[in-house]
C-alpha positions in Angstrom: -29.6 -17.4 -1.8 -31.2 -14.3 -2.7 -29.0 -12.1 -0.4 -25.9 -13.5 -2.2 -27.5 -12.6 -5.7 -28.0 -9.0 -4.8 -25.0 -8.7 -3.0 -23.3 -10.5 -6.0 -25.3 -8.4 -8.8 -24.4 -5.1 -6.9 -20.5 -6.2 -7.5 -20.9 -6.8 -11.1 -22.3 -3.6 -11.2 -19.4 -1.9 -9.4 -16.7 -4.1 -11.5 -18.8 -2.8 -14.7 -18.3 0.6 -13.9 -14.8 0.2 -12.8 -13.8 -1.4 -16.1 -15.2 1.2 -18.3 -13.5 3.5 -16.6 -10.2 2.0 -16.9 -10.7 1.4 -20.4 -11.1 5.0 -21.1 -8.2 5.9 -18.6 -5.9 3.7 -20.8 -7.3 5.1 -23.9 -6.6 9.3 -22.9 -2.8 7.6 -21.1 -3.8 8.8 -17.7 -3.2 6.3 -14.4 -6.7 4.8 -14.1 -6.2 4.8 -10.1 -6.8 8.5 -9.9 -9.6 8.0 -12.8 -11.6 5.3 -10.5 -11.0 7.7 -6.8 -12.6 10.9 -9.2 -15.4 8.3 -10.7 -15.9 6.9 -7.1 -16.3 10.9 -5.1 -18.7 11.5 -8.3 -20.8 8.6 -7.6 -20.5 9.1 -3.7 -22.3 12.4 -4.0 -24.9 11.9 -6.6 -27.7 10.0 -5.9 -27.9 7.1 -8.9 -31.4 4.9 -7.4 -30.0 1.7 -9.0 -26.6 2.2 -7.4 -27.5 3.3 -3.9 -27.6 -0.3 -2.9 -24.3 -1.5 -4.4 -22.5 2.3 -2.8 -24.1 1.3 -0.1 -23.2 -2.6 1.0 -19.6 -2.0 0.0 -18.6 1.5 2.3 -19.9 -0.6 5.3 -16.2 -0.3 7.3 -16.6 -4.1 7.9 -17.3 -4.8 4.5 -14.4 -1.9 3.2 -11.7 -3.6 5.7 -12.7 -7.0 5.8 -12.4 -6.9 1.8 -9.1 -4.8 1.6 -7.2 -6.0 4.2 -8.0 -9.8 4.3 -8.7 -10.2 0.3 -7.1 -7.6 -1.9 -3.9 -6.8 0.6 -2.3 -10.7 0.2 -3.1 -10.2 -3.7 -1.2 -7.2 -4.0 1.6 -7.7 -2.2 1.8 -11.5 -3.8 1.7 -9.8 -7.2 4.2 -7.1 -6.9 7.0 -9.5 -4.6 5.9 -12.2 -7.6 7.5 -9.9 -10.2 9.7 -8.2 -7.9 13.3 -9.1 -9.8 15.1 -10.0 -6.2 18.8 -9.2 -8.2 17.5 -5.3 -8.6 16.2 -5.2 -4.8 19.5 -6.4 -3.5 21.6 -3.3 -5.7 19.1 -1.2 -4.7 18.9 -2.5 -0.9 20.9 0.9 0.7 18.3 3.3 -0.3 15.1 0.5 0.0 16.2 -0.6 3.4 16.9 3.2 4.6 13.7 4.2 3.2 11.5 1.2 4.7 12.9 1.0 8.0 14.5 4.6 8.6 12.2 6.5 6.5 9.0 4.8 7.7 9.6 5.2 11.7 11.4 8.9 11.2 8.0 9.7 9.2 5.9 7.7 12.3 7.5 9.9 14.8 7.5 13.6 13.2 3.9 12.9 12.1 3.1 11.7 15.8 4.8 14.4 17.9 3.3 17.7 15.3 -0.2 15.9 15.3 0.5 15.5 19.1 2.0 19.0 20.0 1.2 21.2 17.4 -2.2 20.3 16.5 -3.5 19.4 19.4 -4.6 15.3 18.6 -4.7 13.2 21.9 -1.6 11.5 21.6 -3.1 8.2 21.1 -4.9 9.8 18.0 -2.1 11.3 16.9 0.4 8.0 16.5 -2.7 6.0 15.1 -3.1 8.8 12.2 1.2 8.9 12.2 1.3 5.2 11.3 -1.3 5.3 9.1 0.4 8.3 7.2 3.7 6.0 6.9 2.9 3.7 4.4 3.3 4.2 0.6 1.1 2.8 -2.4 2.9 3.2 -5.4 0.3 1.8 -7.6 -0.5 4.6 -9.8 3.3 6.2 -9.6 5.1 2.8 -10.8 2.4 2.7 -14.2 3.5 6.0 -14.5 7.0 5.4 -14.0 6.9 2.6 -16.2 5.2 4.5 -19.3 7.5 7.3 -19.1 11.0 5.2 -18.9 11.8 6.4 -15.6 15.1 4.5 -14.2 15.2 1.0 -13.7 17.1 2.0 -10.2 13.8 4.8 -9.1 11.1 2.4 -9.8 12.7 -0.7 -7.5 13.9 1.9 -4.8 9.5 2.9 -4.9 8.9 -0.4 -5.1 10.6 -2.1 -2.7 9.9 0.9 -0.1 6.3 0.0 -0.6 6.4 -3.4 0.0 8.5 -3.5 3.2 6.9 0.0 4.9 3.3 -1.5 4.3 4.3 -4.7 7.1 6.4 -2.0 9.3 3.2 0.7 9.1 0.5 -2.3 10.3 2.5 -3.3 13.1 2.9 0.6 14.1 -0.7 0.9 13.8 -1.5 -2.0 16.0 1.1 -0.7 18.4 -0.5 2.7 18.6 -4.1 2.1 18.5 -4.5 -0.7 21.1 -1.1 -0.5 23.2 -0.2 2.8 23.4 -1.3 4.2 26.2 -1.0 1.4 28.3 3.0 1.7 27.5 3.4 4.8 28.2 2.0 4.8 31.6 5.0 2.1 32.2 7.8 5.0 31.0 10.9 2.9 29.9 9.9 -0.7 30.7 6.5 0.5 27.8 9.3 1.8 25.5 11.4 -1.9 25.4 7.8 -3.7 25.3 6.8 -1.9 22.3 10.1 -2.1 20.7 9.8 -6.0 21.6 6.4 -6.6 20.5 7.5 -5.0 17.0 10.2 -7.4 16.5 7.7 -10.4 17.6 6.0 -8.9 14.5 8.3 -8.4 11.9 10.5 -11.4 13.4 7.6 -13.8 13.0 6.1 -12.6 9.8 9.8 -13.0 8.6 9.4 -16.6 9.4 6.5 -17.5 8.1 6.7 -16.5 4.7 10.6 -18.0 4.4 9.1 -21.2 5.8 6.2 -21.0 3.6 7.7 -19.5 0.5 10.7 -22.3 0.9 7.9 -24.9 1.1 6.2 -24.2 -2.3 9.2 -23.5 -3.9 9.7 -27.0 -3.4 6.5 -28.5 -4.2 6.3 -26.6 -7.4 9.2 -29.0 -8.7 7.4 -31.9 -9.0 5.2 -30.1 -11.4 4.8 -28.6 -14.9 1.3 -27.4 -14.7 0.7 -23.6 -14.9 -3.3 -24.0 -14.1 -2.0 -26.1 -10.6 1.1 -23.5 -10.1 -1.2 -21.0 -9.8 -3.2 -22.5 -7.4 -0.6 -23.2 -5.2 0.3 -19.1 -6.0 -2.6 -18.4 -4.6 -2.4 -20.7 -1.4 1.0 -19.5 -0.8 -0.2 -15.9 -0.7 -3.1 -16.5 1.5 -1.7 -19.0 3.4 1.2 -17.0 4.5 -1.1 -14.3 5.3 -3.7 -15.9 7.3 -1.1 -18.5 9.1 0.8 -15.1 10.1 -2.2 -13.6 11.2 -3.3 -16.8 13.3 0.5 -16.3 15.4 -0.5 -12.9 16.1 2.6 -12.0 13.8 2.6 -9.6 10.7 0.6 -11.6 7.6 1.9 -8.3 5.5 5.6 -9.6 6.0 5.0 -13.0 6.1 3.2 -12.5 2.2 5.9 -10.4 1.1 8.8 -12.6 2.7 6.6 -15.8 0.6 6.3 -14.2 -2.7 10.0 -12.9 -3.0 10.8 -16.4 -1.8 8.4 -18.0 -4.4 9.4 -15.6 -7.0 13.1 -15.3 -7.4 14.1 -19.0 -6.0 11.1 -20.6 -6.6 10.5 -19.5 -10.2 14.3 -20.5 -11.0 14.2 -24.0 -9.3 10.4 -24.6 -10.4 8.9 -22.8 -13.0 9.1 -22.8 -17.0 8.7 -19.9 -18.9 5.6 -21.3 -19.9 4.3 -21.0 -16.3 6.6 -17.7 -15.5 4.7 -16.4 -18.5 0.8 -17.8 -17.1 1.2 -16.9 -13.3 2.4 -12.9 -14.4 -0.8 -12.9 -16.7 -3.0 -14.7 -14.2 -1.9 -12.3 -11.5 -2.0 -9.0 -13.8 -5.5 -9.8 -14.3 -6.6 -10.5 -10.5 -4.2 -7.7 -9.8 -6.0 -5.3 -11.6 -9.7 -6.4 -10.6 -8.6 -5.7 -7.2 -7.0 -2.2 -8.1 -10.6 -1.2 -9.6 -12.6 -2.0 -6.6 -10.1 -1.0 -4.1 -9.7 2.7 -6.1 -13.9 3.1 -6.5 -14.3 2.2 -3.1 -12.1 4.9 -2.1 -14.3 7.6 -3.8 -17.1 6.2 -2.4 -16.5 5.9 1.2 -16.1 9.4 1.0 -19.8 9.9 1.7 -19.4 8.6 5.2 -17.1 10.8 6.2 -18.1 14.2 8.4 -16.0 17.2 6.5 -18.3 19.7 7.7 -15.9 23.2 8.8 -12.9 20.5 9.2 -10.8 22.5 6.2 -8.3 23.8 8.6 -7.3 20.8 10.5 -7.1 18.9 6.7 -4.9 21.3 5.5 -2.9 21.6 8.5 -2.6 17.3 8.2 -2.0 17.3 4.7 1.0 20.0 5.3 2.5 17.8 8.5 2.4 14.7 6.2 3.8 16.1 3.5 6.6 18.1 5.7 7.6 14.6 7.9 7.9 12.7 4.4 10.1 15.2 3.3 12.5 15.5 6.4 12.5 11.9 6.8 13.3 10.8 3.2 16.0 13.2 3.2 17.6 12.2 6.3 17.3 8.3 5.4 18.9 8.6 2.5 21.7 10.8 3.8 24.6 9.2 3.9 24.1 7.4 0.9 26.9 8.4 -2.1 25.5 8.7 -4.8 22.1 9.4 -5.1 20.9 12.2 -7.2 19.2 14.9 -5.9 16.3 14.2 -9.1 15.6 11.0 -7.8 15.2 12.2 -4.3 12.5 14.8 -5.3 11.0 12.2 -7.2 10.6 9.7 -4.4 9.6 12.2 -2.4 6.5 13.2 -4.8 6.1 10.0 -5.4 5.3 8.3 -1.7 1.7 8.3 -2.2 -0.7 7.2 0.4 -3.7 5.2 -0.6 -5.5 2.0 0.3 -3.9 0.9 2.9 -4.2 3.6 5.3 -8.2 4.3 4.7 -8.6 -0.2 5.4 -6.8 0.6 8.6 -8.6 4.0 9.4 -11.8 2.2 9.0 -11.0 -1.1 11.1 -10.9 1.1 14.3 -13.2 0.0 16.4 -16.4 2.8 17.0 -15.6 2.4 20.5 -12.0 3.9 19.4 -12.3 7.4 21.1 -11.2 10.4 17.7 -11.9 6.9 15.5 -13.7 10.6 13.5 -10.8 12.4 13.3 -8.3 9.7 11.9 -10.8 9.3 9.5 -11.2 12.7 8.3 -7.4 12.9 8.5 -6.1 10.1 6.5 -8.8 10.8 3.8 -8.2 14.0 3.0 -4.3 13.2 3.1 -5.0 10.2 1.0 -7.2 12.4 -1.4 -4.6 15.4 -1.4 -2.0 12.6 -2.5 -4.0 10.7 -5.0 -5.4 13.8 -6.6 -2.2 16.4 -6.2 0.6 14.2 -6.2 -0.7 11.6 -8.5 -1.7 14.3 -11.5 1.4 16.3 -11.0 4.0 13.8 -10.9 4.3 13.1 -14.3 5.3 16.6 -15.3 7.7 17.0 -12.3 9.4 13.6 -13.6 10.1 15.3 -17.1 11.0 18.3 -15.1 14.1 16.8 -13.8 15.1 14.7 -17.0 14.0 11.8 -15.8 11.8 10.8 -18.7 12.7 8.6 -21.8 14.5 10.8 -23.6 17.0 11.5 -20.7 16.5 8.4 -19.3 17.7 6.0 -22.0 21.4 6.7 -20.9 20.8 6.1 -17.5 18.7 2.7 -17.6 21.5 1.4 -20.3 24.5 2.4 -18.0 23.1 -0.6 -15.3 
């Protein structure tokens, strides 16, 4: 009982610190995501006595991934497919479904093949830090989006890029860390296995959360009771998640399959706007408690990380990442008529990494030979992107006229 009150009191403290720190991020207009990741390195590499113990518990990797992955990755995804508005996905679904499937593996296999032949990774190194490198967390880009009146169009294209490449990048890391090798020892018979266990993935994930999502869609109809709606919310998301997980199949799909599911059909066929109106608030709140921990632990972790005379090999990962994202958004989006060429450069900026890839990074096993180097790699791409690309994309935005001003035609044309 005791253990659970520290352990417990050590959150609050954490949560506390988080808070204030949004609350003056909000005040001074600046995306509190960044704020937390500065807050967190600060507190990482200062020595506060009282907080040791908190800093410490929490950047355990078991603690970091178990916590991420299995409690604040179904919350996330649930929240954003929840308010996801399914009509905007399916105008947009040329340049979200060339961006999540095309963009994501083009990005997997240039990051892959430069890490392998360029800078030297083992190969098994270099397709774990790839698929890592190819998901996208727009948290801090779509508030910043949002506030500046970007178009309707850019901020579900982000979105929805987001929320499929996250499923696609976890089954491409399972692939590469724990089956790659064996596959490629098998030449072309490896090459239709992998491309078979990644359907079983996506396939089955697909499944679940349509089965699932159907399911509560339906139960919710017999009921006009926000306080029980959300319950069932919340069942749905981890349901769908650990059900998934149980078939060996993609939880991340099956969530994000669910809460579309849930949000668009079930919110017409079952919810009033008195509920509509409680699960968004309910969900913004849980959303951004998550957010604040996830972003602190960020800085934090930072401490148990090596850096020591790594600079060049950082740089050089931070320059392949942000080289493959470039090429393979670009190519994706190709043959796609029209798409501006602002709202390319934009989404290009904009494909931050963040949470995600450090859960993964730090759910490798330590028997995980380079398990270092991905490490070192992902964070200081994930810290180039939060801190770089994060602060600087609010001027590029108003750069290429895609602020209010400008906007307003644009948002009212649609």
């Amino acid at each position: 009982m005791h253990l659970f009150n520290d352990t417990f009191i050590q959150l609050l403290v954490l949560l506390a610190i988080s808070m204030f720190v949004i609350a003056i991020a909000k005040k001074v207009n600046q995306p509190y995501s960044i704020a937390l990741v500065i807050v967190g390195l600060l507190l990482g590499i200062t020595h506060i006595p009282f907080l040791e113990e908190a800093e410490t518990y929490i950047t355990q990797s078991h603690v970091f991934q178990a916590v991420i992955i299995s409690l604040f990755l179904p919350i996330l995804l649930g929240d954003a497919t929840l308010k996801m508005p399914v009509k905007h996905l399916i105008e947009q679904r040329k340049p979200v479904l060339a961006l999540a499937f095309g963009g994501t593996l083009l990005s997997f296999l240039f990051v892959g093949l430069i890490g392998h032949y360029v800078m030297d990774l083992p190969l098994i190194v270099a397709f774990t830090f790839a698929a890592l490198m190819s998901a996208t967390d727009p948290i801090s880009v779509i508030s910043i989006f949002k506030s500046l009146g970007v178009p309707k169009q850019v901020v579900t294209i982000i979105e929805g890029e987001s929320l499929f490449n996250d499923g696609i990048a976890v089954v491409l890391f399972q692939i590469s860390s724990i089956y790659l090798l064996s596959y490629m020892e098998m030449g072309w018979t490896g090459v239709g296995k992998g491309v078979l266990l990644f359907l079983q993935f996506g396939l089955g994930g697909i499944v679940v959360g349509a089965v699932m999502g159907f399911l509560f869609s339906q139960l919710i109809r017999f009921y006009d009771d926000y306080p029980l709606e959300i319950g069932f919310s919340m069942l749905l998301f981890f349901g769908s998640y650990f059900i998934a997980e149980h078939f060996e199949v993609s939880g991340v799909i099956a969530v994000v399959v669910a809460g579309l599911i849930f949000g668009s059909y079930g919110a017409r066929i079952g919810m009033s706007s008195t509920t509509k109106m409680n699960i968004n608030s309910f969900w913004d709140v849980i959303t951004l408690i998550a957010n604040s921990f996830i972003f602190l632990m960020i800085g934090l972790e930072i401490k148990n990380v090596d850096f020591y005379e790594k600079w060049w090999i950082m740089l050089a990962a931070v320059f392949v990442v942000l080289v493959s994202r470039t090429a393979a958004l670009y190519l994706s989006v190709s043959l796609i008529r029209p798409f501006p060429r602002a709202w390319k450069s934009v989404l290009n900026w904009g494909g931050l990494k963040g949470s995600l890839s450090i859960a993964l990074a730090l759910s490798l096993p330590p028997s995980f030979d380079g398990r270092e180097d991905v490490l070192v790699l992902t964070f200081s791409v994930v810290l180039f992107s939060l801190l770089v690309q994060g602060l600087t994309i609010k001027p590029l935005v108003m750069k290429l006229g895609l602020g209010k001003k400008e906007a307003g035609a644009v948002s009212e044309e649609h």
